[in-house]
Backbone bond lengths (Angstrom), bond angles and torsions (degrees), N, CA, C in turn:
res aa  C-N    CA-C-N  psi(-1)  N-CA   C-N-CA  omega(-1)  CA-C   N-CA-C  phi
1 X - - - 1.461 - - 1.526 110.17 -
2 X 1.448 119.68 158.50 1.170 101.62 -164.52 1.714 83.13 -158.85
3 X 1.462 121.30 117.57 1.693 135.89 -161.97 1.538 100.01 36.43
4 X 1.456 117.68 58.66 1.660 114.88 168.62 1.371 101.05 69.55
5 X 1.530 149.85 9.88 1.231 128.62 157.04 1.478 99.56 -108.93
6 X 1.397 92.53 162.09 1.485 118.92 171.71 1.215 116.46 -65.89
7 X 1.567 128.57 137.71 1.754 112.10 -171.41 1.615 92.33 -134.16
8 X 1.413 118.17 178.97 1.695 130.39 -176.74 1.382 84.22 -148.02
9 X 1.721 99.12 124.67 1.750 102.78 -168.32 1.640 100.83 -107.45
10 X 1.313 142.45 92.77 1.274 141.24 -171.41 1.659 104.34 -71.02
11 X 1.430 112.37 136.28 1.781 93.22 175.49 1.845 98.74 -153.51
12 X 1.208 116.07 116.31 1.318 134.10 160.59 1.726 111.12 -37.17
13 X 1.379 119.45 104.95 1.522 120.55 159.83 1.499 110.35 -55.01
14 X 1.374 115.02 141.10 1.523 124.66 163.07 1.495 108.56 -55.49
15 X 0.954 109.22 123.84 1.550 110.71 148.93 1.882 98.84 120.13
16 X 1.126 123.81 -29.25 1.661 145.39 -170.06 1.494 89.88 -53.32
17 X 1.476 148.30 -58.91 1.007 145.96 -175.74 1.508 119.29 -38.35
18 X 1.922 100.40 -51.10 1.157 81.72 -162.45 1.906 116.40 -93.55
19 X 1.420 109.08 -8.63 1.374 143.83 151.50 1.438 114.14 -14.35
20 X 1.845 109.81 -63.51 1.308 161.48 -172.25 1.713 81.77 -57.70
21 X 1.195 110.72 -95.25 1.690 126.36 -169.01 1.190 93.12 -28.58
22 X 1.747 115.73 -90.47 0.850 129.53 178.60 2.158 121.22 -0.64
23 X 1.505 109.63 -61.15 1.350 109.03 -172.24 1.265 110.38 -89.65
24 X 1.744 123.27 -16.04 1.300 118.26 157.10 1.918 112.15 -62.69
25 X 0.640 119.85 -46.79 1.563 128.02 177.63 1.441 92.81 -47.97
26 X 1.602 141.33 -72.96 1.409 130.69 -179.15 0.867 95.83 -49.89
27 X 1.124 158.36 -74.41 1.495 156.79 -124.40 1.302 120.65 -66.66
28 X 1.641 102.30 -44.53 1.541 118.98 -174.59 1.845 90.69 -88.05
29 X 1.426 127.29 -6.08 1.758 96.83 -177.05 1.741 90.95 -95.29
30 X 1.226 124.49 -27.29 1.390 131.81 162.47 1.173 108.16 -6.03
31 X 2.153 90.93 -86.75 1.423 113.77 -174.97 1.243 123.43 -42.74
32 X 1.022 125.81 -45.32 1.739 158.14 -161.95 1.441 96.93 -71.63
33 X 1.268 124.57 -54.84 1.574 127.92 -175.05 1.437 113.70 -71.64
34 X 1.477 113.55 -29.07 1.255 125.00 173.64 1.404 127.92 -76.11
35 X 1.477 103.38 -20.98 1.636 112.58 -161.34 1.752 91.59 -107.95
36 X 1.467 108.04 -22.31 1.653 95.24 162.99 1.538 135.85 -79.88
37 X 1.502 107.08 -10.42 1.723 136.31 172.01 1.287 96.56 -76.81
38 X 1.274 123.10 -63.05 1.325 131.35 -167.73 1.806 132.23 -137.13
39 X 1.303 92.02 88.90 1.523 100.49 -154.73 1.497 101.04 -78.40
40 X 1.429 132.15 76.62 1.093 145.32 157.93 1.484 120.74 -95.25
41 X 1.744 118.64 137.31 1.176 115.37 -174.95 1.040 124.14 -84.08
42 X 1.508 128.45 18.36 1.160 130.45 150.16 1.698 118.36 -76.44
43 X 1.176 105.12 -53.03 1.667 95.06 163.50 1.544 133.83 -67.49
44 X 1.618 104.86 -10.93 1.521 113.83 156.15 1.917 122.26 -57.46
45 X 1.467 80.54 -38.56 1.711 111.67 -176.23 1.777 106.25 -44.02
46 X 1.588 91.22 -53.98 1.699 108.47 -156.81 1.671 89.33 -85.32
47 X 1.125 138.29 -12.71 1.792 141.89 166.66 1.486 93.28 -58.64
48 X 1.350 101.72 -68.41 1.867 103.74 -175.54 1.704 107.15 -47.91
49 X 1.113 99.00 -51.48 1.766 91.38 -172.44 1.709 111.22 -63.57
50 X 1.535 117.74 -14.90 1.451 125.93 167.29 1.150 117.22 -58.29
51 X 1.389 91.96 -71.15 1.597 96.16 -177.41 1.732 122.24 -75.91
52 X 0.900 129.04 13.04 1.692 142.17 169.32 1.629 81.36 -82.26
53 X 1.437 137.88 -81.11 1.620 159.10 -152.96 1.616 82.76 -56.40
54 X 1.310 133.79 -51.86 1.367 105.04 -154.19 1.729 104.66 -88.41
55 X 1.778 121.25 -16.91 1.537 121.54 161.24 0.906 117.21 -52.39
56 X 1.417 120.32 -54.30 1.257 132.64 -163.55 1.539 136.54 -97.55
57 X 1.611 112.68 13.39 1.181 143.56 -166.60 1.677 92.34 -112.53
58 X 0.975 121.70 -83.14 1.570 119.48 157.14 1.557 116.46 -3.41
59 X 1.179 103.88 -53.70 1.780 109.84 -170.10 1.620 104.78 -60.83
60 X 1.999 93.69 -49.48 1.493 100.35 -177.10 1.658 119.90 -45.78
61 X 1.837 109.36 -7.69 1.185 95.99 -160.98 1.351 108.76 -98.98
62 X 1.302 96.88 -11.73 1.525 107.30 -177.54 1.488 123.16 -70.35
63 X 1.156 129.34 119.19 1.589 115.93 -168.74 1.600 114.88 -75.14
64 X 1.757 100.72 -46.20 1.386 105.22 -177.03 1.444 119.89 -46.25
65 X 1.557 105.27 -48.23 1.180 128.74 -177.82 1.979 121.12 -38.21
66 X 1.657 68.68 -48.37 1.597 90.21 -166.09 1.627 99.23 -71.95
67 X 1.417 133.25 -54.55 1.145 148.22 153.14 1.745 109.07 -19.85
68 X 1.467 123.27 -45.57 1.270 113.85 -171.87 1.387 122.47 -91.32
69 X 1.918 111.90 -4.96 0.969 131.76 -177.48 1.522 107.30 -105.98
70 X 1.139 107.59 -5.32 1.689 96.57 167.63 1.257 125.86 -105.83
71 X 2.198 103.20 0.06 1.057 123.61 169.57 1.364 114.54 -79.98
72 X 1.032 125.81 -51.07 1.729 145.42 136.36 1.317 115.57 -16.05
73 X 1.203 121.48 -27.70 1.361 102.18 -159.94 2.217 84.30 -116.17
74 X 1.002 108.20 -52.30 1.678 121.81 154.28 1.273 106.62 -26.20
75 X 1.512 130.12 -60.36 1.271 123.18 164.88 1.708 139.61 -18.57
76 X 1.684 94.25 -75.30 1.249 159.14 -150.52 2.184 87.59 -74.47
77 X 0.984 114.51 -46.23 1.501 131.98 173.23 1.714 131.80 -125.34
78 X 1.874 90.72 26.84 1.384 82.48 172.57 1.928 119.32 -83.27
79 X 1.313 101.87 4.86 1.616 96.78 165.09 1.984 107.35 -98.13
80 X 1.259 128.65 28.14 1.093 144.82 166.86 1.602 120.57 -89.51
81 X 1.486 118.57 71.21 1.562 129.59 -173.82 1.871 106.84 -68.20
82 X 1.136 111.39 4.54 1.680 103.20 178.56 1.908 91.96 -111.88
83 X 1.390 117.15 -13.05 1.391 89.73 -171.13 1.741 105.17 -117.82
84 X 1.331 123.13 -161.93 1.333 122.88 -156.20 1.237 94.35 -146.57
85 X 1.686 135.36 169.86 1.137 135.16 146.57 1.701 98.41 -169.68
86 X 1.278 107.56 130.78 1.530 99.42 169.48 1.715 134.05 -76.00
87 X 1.364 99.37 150.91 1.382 91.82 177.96 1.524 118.41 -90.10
88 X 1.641 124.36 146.37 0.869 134.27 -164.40 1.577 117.69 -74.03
89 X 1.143 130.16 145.10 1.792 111.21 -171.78 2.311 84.58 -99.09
90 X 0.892 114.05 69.07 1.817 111.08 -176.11 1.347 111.75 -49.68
91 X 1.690 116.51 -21.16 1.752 108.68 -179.00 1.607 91.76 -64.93
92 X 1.569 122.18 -53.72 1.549 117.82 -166.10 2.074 132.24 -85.76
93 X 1.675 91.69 11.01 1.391 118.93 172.18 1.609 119.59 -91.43
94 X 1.444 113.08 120.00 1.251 154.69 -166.38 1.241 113.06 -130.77
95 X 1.881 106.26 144.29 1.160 119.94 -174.66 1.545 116.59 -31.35
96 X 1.313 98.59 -49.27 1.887 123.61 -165.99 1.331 104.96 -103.86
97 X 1.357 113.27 8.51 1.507 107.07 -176.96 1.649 96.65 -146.73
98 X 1.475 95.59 140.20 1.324 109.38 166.08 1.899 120.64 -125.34
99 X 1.226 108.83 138.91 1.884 85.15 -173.84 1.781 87.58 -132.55
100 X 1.281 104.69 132.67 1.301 105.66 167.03 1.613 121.19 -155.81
101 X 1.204 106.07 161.87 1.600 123.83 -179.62 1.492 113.36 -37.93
102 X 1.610 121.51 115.66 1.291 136.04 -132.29 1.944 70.24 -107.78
103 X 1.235 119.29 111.76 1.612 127.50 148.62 1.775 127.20 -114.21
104 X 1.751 103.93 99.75 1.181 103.25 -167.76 1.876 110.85 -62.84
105 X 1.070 96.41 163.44 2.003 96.73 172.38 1.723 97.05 -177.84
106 X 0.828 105.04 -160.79 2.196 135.22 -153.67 1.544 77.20 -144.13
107 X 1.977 93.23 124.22 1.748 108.74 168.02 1.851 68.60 -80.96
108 X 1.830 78.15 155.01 1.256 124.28 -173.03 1.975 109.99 -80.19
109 X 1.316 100.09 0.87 1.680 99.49 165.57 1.587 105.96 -107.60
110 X 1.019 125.32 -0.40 1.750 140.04 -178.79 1.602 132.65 -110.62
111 X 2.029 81.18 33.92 1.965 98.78 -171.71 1.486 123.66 -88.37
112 X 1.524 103.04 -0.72 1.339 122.48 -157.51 1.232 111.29 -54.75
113 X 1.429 137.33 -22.97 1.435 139.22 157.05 1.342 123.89 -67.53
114 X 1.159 104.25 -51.53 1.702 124.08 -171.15 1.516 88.76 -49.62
115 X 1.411 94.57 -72.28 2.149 114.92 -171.58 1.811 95.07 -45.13
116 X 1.269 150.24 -35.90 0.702 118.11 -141.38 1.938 96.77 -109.41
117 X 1.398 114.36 -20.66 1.291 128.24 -177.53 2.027 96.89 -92.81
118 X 1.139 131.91 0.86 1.188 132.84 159.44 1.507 120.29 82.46
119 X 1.262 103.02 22.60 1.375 113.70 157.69 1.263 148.58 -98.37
120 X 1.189 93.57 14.01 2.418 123.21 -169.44 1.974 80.54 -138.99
121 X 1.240 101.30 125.37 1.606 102.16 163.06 1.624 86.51 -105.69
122 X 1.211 108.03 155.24 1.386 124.28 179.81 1.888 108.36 -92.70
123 X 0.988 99.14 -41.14 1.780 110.21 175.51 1.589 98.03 -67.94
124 X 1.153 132.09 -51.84 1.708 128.67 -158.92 1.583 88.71 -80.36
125 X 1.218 130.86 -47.90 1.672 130.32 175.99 1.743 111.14 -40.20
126 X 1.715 105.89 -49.23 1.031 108.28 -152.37 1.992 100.82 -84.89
127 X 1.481 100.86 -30.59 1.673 110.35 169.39 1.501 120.23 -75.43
128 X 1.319 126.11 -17.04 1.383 120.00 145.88 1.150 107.36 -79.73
129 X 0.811 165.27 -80.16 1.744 135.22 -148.27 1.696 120.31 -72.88
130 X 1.563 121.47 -14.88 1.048 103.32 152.90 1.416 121.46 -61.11
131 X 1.836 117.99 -53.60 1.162 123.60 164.58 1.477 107.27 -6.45
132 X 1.349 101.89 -99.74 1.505 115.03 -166.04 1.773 124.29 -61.54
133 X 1.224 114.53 8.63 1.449 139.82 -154.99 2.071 83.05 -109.99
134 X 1.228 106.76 -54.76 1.149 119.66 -166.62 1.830 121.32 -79.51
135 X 1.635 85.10 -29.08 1.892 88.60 -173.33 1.704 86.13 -91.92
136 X 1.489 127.70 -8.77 1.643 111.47 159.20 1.297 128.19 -89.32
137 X 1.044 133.06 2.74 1.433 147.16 -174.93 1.664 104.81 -113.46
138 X 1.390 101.01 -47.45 1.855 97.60 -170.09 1.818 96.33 -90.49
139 X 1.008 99.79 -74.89 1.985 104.56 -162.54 1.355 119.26 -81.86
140 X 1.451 127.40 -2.37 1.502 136.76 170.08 1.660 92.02 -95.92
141 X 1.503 120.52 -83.72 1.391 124.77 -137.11 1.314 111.88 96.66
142 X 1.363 128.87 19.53 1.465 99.76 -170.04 1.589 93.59 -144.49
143 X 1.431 121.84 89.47 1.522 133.12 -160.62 1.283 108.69 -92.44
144 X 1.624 106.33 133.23 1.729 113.53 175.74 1.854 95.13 -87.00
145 X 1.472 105.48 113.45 1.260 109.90 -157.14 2.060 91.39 -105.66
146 X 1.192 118.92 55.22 1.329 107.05 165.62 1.234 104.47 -154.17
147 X 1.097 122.99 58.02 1.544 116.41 -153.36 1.951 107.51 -94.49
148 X 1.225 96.49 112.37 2.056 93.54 -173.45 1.825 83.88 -159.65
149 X 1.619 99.94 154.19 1.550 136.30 -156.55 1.254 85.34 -44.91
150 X 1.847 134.10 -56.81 1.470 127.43 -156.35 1.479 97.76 -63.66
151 X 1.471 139.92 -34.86 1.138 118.34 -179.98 1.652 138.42 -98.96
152 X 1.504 84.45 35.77 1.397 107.06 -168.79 1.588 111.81 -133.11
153 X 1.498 117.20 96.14 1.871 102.24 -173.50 1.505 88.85 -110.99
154 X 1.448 112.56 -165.54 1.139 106.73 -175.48 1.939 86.31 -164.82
155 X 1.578 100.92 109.17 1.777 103.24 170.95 0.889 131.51 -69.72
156 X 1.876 109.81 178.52 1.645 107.33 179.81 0.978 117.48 -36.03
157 X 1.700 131.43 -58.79 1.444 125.31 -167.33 1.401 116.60 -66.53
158 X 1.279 137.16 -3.79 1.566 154.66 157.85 1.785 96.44 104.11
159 X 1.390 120.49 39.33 0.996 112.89 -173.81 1.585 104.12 -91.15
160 X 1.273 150.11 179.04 1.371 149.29 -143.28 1.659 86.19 -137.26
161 X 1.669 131.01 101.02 1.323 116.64 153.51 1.504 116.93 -95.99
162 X 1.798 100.00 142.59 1.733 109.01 -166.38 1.708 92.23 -101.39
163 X 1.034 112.58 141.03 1.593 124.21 177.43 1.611 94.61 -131.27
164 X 1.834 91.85 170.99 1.564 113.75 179.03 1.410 116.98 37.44
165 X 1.410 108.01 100.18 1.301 145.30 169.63 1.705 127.78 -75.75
166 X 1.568 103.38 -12.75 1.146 97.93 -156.53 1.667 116.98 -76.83
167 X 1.405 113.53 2.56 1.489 123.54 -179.42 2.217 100.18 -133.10
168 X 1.882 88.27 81.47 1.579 71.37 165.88 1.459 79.84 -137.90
169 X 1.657 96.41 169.39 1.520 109.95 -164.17 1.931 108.40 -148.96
170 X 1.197 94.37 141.21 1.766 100.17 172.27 1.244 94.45 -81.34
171 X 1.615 73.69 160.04 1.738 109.92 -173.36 1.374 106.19 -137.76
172 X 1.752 113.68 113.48 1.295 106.93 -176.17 1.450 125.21 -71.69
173 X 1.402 139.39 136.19 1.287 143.32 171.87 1.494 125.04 4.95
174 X 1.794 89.40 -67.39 1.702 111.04 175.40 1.832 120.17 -69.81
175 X 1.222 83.66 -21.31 1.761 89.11 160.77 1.678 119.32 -68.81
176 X 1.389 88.19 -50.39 1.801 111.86 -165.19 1.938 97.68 -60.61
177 X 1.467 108.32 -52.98 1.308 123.36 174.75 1.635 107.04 -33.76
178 X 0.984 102.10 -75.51 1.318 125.94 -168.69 1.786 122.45 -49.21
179 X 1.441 95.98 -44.79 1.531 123.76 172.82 1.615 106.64 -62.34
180 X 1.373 124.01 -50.99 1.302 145.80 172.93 1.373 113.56 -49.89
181 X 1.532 119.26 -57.19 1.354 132.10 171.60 1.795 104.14 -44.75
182 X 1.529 98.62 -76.04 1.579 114.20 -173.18 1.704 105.58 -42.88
183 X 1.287 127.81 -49.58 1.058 134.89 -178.53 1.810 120.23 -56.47
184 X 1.289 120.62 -52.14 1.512 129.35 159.69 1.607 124.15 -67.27
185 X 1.655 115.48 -32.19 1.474 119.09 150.65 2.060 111.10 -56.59
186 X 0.949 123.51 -35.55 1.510 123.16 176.81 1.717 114.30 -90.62
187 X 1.747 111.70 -16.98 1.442 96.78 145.36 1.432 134.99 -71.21
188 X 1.169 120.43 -39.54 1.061 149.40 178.43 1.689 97.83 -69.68
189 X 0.919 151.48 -33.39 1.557 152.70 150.75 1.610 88.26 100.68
190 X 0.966 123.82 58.08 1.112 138.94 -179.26 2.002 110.69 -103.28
191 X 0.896 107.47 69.34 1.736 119.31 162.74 1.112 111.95 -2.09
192 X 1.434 102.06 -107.07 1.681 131.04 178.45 1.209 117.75 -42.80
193 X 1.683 123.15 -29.95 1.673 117.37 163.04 1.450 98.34 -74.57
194 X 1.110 118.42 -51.79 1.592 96.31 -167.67 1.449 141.19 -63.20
195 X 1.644 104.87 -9.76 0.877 104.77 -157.39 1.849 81.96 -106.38
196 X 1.271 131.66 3.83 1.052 133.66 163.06 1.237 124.30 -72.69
197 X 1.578 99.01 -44.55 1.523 118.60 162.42 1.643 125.80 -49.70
198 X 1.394 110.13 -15.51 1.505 126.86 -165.46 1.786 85.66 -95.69
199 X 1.443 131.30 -66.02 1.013 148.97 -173.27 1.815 91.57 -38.74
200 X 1.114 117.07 -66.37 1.401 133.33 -175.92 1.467 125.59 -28.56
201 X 1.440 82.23 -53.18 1.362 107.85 -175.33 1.978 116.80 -87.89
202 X 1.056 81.94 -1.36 1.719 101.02 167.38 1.973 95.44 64.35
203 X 1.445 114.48 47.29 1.263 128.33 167.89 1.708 126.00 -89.84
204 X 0.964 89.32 -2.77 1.601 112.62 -169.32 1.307 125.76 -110.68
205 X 1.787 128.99 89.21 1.310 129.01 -173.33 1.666 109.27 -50.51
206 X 1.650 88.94 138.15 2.035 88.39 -169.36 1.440 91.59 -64.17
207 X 1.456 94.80 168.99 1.874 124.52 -171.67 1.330 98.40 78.32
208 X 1.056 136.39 26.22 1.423 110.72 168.11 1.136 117.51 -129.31
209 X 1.859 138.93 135.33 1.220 138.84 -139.56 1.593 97.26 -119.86
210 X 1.378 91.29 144.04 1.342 104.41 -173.31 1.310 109.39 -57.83
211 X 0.991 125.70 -33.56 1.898 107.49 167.45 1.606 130.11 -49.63
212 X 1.180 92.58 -23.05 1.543 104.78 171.49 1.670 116.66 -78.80
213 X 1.474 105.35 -36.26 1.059 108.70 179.27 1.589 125.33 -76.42
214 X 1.791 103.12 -31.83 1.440 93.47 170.78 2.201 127.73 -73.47
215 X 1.831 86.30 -13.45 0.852 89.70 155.60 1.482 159.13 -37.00
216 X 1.507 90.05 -56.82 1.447 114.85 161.90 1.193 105.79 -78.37
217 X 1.304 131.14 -37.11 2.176 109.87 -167.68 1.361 106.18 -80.16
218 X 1.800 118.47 -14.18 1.144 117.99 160.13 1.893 122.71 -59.33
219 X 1.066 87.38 -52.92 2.027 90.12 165.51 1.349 105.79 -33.34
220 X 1.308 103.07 -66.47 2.046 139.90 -148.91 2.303 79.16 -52.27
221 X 1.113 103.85 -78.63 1.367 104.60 -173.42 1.268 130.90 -51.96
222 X 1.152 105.12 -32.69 1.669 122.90 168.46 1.638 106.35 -49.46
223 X 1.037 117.75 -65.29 1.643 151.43 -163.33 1.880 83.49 -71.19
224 X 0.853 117.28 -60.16 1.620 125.18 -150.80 1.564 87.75 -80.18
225 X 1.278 149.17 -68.02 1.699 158.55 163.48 1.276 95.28 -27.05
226 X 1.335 133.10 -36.33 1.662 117.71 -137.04 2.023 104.89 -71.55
227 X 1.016 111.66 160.68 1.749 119.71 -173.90 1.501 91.97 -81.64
228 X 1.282 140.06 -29.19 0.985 145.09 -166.67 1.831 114.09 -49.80
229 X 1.598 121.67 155.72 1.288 97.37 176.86 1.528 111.75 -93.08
230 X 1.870 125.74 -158.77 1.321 122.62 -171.47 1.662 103.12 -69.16
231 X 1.357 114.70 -40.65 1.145 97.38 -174.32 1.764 133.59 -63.62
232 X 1.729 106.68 -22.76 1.394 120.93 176.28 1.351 98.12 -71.65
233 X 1.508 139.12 -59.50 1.253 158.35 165.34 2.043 108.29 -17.43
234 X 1.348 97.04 -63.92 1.318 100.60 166.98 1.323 121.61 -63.90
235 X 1.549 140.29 -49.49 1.284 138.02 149.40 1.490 117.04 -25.11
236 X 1.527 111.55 -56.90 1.327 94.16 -161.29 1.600 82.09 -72.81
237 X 1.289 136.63 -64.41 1.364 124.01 -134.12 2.049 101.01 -66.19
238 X 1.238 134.05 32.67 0.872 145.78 -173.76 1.587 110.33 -126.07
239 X 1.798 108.33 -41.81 1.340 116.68 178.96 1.569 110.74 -81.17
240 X 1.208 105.62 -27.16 1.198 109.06 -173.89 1.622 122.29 -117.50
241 X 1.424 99.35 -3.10 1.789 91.05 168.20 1.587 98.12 -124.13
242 X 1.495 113.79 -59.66 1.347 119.62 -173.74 1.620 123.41 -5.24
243 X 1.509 98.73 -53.66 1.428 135.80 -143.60 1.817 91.75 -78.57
244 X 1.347 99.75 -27.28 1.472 122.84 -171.24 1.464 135.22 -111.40
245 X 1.537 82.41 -11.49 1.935 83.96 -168.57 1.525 109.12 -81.90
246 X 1.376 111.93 -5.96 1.929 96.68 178.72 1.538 110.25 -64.88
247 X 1.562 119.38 -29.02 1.158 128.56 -169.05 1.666 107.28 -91.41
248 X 1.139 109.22 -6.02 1.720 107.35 173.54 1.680 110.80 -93.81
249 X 1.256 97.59 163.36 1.542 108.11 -157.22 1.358 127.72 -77.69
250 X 1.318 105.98 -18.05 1.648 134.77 -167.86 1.521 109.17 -53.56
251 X 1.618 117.95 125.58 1.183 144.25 -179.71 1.061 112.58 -114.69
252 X 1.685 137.68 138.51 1.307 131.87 155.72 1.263 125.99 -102.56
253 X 1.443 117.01 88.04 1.671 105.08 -162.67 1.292 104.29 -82.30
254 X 1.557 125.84 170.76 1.658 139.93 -149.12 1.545 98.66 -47.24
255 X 1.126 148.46 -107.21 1.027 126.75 -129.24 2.002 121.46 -74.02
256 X 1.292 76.02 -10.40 1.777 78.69 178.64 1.781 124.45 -91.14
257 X 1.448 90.69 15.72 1.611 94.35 167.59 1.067 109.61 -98.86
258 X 1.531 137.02 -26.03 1.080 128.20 126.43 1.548 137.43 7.08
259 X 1.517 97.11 -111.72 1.177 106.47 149.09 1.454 131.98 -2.16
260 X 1.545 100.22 -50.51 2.180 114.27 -174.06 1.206 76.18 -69.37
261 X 1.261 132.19 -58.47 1.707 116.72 -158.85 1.104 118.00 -43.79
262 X 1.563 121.79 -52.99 1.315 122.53 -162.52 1.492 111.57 -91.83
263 X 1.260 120.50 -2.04 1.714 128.84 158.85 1.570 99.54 -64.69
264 X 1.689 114.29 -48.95 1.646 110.68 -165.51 1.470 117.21 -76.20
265 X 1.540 110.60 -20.30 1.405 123.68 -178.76 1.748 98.07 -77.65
266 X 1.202 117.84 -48.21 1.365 106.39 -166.29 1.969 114.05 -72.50
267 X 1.903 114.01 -35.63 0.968 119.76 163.94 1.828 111.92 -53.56
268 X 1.466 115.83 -41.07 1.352 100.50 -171.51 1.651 108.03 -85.96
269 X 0.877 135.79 -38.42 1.358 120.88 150.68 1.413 157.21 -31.11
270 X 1.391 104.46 -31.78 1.345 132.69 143.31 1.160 121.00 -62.77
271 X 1.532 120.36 -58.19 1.396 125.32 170.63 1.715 118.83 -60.74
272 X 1.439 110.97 -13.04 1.277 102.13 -171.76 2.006 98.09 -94.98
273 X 1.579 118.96 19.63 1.197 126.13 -167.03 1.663 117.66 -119.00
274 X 1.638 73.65 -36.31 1.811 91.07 -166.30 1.689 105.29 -163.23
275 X 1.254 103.20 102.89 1.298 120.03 -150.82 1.865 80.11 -72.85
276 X 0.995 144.29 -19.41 1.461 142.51 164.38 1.486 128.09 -47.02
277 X 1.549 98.12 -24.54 1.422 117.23 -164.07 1.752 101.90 -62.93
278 X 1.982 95.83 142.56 1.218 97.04 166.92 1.740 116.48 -158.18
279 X 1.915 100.77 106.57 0.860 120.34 -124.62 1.946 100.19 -56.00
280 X 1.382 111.48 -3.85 1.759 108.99 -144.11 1.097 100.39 -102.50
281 X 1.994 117.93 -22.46 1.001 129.94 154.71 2.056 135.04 -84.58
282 X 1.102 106.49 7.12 1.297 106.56 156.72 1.385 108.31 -108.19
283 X 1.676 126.30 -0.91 1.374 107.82 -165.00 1.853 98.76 -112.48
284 X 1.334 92.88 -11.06 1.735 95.64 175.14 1.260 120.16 -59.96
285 X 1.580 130.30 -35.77 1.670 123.58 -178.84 1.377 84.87 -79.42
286 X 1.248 150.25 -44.31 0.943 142.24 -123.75 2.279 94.63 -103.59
287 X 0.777 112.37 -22.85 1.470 121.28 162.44 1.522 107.20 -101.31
288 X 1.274 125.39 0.91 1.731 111.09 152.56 1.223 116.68 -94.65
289 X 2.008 108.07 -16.23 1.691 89.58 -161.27 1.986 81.94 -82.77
290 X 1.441 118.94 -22.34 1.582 102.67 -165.01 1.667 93.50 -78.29
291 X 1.041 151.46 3.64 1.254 150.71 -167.19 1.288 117.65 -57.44
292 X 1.325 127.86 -45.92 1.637 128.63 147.53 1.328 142.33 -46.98
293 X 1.570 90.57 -41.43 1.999 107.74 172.97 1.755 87.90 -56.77
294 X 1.309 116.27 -65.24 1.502 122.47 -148.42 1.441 104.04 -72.47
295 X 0.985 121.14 -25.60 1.764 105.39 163.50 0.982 117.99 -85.19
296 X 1.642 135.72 -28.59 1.336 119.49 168.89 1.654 110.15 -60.05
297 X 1.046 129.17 -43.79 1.606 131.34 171.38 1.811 107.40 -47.16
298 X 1.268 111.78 -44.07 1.579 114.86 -173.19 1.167 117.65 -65.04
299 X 1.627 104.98 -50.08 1.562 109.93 -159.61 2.032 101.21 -149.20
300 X 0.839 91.88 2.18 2.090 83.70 147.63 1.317 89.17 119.84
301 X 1.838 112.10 168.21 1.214 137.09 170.56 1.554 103.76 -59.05
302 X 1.631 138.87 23.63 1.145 128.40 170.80 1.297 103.59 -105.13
303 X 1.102 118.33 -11.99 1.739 129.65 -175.90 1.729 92.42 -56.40
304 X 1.018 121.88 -62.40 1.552 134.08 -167.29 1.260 101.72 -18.02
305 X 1.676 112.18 -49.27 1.543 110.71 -171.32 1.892 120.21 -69.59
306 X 0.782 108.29 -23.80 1.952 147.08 -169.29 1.563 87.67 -56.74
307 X 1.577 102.52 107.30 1.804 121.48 -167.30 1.655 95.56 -60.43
């Protein structure tokens, strides 16, 4: 306790830093040995996802850092009554030390009581965190980029608290733009935007023609629309892409692997509730009703007018 509140004392082991380097350094001669045997852009893919882990692993180590970004981000949603974030104690925060505001809750894969006596709705759980998943990625820029069940509880009042800060990351405009576009072209089941949107987003190994590509987002939507539940959903997208995806073109450059995370965290969470769940269809009203906020943030106070 620390002046009568409860505190969570975070503290960096000696030596983890240099440990850290150390296995990024194997890692990248790995990659490197592999991508000269076999210069496929899928193993180019997993370089990008390296080197994102070795920027942004560093940060994790930083306490202050981490401390000023959860102040930042605490900021950023303190008119947000469904979500949580603790406050930092900064007089007693150190490089190697972090001390902060102790908020008990239930990780958010461990609702099975709550959900079942009717006090956790699984739909309002699953529409706040896209919510707020979405106004940090599209209309902030400033993404809590580690998003998994341990850092996600959810308290008595069923409110959603976000912990561990130490991996969040900007997102430039023209990214955010772009991501936004691709994202409402794939509500809209819109093909040919999306698969433009993929192009956009620099997802797309060069040489490859957009016919190919709408190809595939045609699968992607088919599979993603279907009435079917997660488990048919996973079959097909196994029978019908799996079988195929080494030969498809798809790249995740830095900030949008991310992003995949927090699409897979929110689909498996849902799915771990209601094997019915389907994540593209609870999150579609829910990215039309924010559809105004997020263009005025993108592209100016003229958005307001924008039917």
């Amino acid at each position: 306790r620390y002046q009568g509140q409860e505190v969570v004392v975070k503290i960096l082991r000696p030596g983890v830093e240099a440990i850290v380097a150390r296995d990024v350094r194997l890692a990248r001669r790995l990659v490197d040995w592999l991508y000269a045997r076999y210069p496929h852009h899928h193993v180019l893919g997993f370089r990008v996802v390296l080197d994102e882990f070795a920027v942004h692993v560093n940060e994790e180590m930083d306490f202050v850092r981490e401390g000023m970004q959860c102040t930042r981000m605490r900021e950023r949603f303190a008119d947000e009554s469904r979500l949580r974030i603790p406050e930092v104690i900064t007089s007693l925060t150190r490089h190697e030390v972090l001390v902060l505001e102790y908020l008990p809750g239930t990780r958010i894969d461990a609702l099975d009581a709550r959900i079942a006596d009717g006090s956790v709705s699984v739909l309002a759980l699953i529409e706040t965190l896209i919510e707020c998943y979405a106004r940090m990625m599209l209309r902030d820029g400033v993404f809590h980029a580690d998003p998994h069940p341990g850092n996600l509880l959810v308290d008595h009042d069923g409110r959603i608290i976000l912990l561990d800060f130490g991996m969040v990351i900007d997102v430039n405009v023209q990214t955010r733009k772009a991501l936004f576009d691709t994202i409402i072209a794939a509500v809209r089941r819109d093909a040919d935007a999306t698969a433009s949107g993929f192009f956009a987003l620099g997802m797309v190994a060069p040489g490859t023609s957009h016919e190919t590509m709408r190809e595939l987002v045609e699968v992607l939507l088919q599979i993603a629309y279907s009435e079917s539940d997660i488990a048919e959903r996973t079959k097909m997208l196994a029978e019908r892409v799996m079988r195929e995806l080494f030969a498809w073109p798809i790249v995740l450059p830095g900030e949008l692997v991310y992003f995949a995370r927090t699409a897979v965290l929110i689909e498996g969470v849902g799915a771990r509730y209601d094997p019915a769940f389907n994540s593209i269809r609870v999150a579609s009203p829910v990215l039309i009703r924010l559809r105004r906020e997020l263009l005025v943030a993108l592209i100016g106070e003229e958005a307001g007018s924008d039917p």
